[in-house]
TIRO-2110 file (N, C-alpha, C; in Angstrom, 1 decimal):
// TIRO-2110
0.8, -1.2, 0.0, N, 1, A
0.0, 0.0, 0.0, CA, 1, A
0.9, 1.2, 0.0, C, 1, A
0.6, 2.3, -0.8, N, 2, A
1.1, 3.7, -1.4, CA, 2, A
1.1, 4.3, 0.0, C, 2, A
1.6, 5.6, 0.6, N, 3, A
0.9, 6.4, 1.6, CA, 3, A
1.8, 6.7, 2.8, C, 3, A
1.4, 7.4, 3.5, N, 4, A
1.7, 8.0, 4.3, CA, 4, A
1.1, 8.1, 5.5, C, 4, A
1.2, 8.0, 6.8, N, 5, A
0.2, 8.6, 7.9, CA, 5, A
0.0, 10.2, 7.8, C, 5, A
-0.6, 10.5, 8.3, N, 6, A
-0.6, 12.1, 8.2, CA, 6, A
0.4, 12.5, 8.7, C, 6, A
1.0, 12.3, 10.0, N, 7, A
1.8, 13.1, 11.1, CA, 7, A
3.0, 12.6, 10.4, C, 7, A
3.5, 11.8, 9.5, N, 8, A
4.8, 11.6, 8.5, CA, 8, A
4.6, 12.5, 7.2, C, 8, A
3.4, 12.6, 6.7, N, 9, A
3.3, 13.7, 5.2, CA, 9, A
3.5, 14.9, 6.0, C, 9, A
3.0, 15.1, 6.8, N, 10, A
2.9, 17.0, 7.1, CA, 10, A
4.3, 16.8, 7.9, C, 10, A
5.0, 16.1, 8.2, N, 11, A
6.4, 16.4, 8.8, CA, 11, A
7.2, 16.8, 7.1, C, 11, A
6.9, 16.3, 6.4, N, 12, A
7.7, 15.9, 5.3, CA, 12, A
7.5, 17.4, 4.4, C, 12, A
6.3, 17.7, 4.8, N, 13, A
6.1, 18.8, 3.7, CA, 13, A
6.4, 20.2, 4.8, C, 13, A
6.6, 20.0, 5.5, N, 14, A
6.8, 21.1, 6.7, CA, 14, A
8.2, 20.9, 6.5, C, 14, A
9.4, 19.7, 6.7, N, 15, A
10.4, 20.0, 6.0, CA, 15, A
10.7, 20.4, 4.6, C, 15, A
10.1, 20.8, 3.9, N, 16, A
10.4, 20.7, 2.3, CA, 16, A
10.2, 22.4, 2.8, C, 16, A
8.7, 22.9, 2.7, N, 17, A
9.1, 24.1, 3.2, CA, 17, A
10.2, 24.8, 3.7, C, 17, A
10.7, 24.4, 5.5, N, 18, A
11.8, 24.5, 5.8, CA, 18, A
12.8, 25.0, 5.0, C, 18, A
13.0, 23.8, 4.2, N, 19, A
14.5, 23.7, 3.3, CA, 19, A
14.1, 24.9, 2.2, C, 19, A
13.1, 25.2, 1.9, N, 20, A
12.7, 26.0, 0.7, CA, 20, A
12.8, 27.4, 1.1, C, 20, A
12.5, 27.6, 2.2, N, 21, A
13.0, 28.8, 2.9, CA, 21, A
14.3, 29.1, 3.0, C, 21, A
14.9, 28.3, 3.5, N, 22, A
16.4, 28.8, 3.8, CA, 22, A
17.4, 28.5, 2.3, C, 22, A
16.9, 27.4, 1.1, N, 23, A
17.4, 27.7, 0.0, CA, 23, A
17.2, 29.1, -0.6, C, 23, A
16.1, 29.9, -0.4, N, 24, A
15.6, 31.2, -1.3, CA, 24, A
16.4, 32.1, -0.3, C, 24, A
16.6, 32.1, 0.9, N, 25, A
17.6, 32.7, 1.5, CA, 25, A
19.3, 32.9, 1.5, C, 25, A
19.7, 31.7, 0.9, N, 26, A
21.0, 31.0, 0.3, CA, 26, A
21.3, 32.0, -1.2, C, 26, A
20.0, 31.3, -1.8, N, 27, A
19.8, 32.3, -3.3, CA, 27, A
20.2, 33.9, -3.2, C, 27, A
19.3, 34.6, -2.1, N, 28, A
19.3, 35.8, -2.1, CA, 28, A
20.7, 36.2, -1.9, C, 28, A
21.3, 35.5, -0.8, N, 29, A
22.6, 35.6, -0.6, CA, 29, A
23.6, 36.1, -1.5, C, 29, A
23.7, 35.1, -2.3, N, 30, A
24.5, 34.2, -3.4, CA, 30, A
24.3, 35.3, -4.8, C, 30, A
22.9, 35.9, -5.0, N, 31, A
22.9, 36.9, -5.8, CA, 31, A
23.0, 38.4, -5.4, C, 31, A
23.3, 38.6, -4.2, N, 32, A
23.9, 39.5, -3.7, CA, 32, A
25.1, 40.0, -3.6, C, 32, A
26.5, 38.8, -3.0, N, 33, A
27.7, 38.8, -3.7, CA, 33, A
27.9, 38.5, -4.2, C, 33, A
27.7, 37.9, -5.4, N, 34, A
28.3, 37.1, -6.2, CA, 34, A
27.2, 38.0, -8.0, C, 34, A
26.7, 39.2, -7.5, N, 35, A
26.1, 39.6, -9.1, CA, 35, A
26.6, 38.9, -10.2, C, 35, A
27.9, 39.3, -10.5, N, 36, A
28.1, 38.8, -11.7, CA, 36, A
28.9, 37.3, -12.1, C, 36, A
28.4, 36.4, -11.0, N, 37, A
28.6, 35.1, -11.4, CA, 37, A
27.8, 34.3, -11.7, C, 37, A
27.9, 33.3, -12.8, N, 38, A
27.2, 32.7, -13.3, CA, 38, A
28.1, 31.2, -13.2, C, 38, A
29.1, 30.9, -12.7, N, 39, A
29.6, 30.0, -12.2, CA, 39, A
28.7, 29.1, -11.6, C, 39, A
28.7, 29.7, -10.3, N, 40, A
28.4, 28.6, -8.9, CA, 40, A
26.9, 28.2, -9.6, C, 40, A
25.9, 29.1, -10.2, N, 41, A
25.0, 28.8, -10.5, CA, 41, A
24.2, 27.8, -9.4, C, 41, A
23.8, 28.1, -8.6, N, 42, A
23.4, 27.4, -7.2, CA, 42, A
21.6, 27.5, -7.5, C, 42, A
21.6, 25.5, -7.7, N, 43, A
20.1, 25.5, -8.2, CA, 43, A
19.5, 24.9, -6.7, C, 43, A
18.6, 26.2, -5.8, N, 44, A
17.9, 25.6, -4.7, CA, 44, A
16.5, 24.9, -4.8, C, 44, A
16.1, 24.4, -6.0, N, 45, A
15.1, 23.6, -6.3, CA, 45, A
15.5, 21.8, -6.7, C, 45, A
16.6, 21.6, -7.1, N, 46, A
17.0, 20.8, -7.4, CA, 46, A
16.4, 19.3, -6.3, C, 46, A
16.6, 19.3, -5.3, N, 47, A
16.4, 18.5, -4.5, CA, 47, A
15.4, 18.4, -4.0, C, 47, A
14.6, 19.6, -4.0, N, 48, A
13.4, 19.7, -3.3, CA, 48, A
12.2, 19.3, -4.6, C, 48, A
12.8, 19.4, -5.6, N, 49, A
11.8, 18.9, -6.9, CA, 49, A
11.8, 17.5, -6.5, C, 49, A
13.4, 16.7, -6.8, N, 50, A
12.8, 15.6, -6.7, CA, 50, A
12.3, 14.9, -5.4, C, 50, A
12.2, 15.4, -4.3, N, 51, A
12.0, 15.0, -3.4, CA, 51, A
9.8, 14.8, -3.5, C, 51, A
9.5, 16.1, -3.8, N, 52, A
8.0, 16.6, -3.8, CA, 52, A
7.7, 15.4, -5.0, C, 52, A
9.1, 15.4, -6.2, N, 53, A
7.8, 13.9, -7.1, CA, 53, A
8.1, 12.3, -6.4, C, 53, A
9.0, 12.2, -5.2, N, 54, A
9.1, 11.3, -4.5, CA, 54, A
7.6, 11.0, -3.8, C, 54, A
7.3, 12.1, -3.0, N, 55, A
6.0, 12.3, -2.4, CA, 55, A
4.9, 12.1, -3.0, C, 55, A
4.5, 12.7, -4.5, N, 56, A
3.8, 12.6, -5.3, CA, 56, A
3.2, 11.0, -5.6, C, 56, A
4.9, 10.0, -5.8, N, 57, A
4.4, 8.5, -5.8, CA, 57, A
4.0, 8.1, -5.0, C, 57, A
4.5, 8.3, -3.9, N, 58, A
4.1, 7.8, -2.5, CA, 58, A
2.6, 7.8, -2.2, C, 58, A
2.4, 9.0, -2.5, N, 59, A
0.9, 9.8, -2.2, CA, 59, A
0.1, 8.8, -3.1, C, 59, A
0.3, 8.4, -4.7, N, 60, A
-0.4, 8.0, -5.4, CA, 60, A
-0.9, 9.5, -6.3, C, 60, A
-0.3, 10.4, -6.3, N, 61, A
-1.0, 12.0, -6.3, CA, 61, A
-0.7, 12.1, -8.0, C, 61, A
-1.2, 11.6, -8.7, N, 62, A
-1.5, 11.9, -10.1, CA, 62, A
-1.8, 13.2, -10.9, C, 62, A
-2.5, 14.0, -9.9, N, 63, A
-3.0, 15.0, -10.1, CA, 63, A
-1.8, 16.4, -9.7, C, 63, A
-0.8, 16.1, -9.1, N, 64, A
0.6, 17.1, -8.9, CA, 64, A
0.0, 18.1, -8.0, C, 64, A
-1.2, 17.5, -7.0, N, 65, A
-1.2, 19.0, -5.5, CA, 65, A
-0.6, 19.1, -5.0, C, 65, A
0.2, 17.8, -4.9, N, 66, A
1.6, 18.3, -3.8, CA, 66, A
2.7, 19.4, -4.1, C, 66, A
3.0, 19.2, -5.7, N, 67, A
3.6, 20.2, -6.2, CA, 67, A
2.6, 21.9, -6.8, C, 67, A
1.4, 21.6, -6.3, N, 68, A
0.8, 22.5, -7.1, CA, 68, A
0.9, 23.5, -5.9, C, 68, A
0.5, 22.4, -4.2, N, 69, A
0.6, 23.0, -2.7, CA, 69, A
1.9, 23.8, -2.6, C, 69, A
2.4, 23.4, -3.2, N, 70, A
3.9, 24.0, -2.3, CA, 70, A
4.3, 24.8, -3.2, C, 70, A
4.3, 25.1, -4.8, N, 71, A
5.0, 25.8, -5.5, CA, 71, A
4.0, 27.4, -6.2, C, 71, A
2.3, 26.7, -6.4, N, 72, A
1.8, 27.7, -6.6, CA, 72, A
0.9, 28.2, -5.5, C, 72, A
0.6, 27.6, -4.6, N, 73, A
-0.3, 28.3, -3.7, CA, 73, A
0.9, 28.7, -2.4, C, 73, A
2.1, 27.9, -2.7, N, 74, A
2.9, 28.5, -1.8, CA, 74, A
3.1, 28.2, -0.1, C, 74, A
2.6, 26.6, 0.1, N, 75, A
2.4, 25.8, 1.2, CA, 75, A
1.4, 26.4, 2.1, C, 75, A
0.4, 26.9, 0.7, N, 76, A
-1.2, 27.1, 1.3, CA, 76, A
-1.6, 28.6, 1.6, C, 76, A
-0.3, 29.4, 1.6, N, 77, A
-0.4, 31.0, 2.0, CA, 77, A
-1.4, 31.7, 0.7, C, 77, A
-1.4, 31.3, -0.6, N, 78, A
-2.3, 32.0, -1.8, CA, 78, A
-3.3, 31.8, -1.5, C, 78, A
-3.9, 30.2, -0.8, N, 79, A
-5.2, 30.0, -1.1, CA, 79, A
-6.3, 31.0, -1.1, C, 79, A
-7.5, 30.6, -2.0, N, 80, A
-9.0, 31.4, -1.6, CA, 80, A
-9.6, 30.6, -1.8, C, 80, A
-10.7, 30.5, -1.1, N, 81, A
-12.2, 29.7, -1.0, CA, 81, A
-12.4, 29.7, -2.0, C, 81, A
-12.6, 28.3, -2.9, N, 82, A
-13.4, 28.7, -4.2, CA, 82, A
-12.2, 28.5, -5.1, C, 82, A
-11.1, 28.9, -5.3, N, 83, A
-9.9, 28.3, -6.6, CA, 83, A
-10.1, 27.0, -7.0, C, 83, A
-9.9, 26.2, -6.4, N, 84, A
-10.0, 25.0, -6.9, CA, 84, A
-11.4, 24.3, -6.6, C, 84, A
-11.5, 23.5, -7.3, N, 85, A
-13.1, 22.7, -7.1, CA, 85, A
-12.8, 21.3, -7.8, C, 85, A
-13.9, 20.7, -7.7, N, 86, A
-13.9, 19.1, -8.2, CA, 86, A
-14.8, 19.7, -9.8, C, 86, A
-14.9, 18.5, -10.1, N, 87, A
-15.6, 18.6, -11.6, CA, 87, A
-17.1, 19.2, -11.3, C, 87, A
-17.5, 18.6, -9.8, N, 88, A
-18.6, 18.6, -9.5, CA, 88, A
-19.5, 20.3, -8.9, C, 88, A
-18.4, 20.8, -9.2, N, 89, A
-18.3, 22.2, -7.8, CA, 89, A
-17.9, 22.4, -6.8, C, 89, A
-17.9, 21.0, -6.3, N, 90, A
-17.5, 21.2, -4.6, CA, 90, A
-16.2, 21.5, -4.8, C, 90, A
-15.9, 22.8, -3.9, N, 91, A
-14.9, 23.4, -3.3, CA, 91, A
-13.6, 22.6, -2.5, C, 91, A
-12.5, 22.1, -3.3, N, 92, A
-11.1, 21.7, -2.6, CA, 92, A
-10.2, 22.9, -1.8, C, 92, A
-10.1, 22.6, -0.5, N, 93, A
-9.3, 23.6, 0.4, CA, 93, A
-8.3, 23.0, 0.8, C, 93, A
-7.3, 23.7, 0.3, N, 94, A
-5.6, 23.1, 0.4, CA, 94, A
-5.0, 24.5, 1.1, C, 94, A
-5.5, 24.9, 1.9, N, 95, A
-5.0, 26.0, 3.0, CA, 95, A
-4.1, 25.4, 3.8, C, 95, A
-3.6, 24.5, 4.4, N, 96, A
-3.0, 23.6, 5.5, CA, 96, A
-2.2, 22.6, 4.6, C, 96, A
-1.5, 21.7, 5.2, N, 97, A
-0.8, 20.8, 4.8, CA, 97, A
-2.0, 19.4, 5.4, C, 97, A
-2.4, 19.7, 5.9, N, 98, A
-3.5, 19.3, 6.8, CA, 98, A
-4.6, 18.9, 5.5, C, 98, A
-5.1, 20.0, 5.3, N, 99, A
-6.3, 19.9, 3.8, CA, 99, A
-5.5, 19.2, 2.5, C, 99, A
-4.3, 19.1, 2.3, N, 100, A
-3.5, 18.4, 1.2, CA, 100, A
-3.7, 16.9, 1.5, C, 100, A
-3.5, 16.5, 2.4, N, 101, A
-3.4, 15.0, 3.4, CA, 101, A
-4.6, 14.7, 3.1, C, 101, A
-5.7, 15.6, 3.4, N, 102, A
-7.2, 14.9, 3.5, CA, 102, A
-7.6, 14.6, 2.1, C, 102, A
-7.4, 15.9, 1.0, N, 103, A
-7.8, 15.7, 0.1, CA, 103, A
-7.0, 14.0, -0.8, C, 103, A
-5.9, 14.5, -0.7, N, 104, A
-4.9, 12.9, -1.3, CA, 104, A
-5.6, 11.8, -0.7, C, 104, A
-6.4, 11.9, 0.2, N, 105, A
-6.8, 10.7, 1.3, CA, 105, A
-8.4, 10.4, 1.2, C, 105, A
-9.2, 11.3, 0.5, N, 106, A
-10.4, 11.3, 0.1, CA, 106, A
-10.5, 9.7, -0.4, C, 106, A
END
């Protein structure tokens, strides 16, 4: 069986965040002294990509919310009532790491 308990997914995506923060912090760094290098080229997604399509199999998550949670809604900070929905209408709430879990879990 595919999956996760919850209190192991929302550890995992609460680390991924983590890491995604202090990589964009690294970044900012790194293009602050270093303007005109194009050397080190320091890719802070690299890992955390493949980690989120790691999760994705695990999840069984075909549909890429895990990457959609964390990259376009931004580990749930964009959300609005109403963006996402089912075919049916009903309203998907991916505000939490919490609502990601449930919905993958539906």
């Amino acid at each position: 069986m595919k999956g996760l308990t919850k209190e192991e997914f929302i550890r995992r995506i609460n680390n991924i965040e983590e890491q995604f923060q202090h990589d964009n912090k690294c970044h900012k760094a790194f293009s602050t002294i270093l303007k005109n290098d194009y050397v080190s080229n320091y890719d802070y997604n690299l890992i955390l990509t493949d980690y989120t399509d790691m999760l994705e199999y695990i999840m069984d998550d075909k549909s890429q919310m895990i990457t959609y949670f964390i990259y376009d809604l931004e580990f749930g900070k964009k959300y609005k009532d109403g963006m996402i929905t089912e075919h049916d209408g009903t309203i998907i709430k991916l505000k939490t790491v919490e609502d990601l879990y449930n919905y993958l879990n539906k």
